[in-house]
Steps between C-alpha positions, in 0.01 A plus 500: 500500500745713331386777775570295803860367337598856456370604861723206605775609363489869679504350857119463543346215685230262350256571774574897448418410121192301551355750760533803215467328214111474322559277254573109533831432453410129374893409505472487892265229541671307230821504644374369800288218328801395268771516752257248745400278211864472416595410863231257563631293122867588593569665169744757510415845384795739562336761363171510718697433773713816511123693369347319821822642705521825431060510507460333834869468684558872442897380306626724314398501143894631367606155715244288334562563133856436650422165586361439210760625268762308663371151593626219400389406131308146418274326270155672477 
């Protein structure tokens, strides 16, 4: 996991990752789990969204910890 989020983070793209990568980066597959399950019960999960963006929208992971930082705050 830490692997992929630092491969990320230079430019790389997931499927470039996953194609060279031998080990299972577990984090993946969660993400994509979590981020459904959350959608289907309408609970909000900032953080897995922005994961799930920048993992399978191709954003911009600088733009997504953006987001995060500056959303607006509430009860959680």
């Amino acid at each position: 996991n830490r692997a992929v989020g630092q491969r990320i983070g230079q430019g790389e793209t997931l499927e470039e990752i996953l194609a060279t990568t031998p080990q299972v980066a577990e984090g993946v597959g969660t993400t994509k789990s979590i981020y459904n399950l959350a959608k289907k019960l309408g609970v909000d999960m900032p953080i897995t969204n922005e994961v799930y963006s920048v993992l399978f929208r191709r954003k911009d992971a600088r733009k997504a910890v953006y987001r995060l930082m500056t959303r607006s705050y509430k009860g959680e």
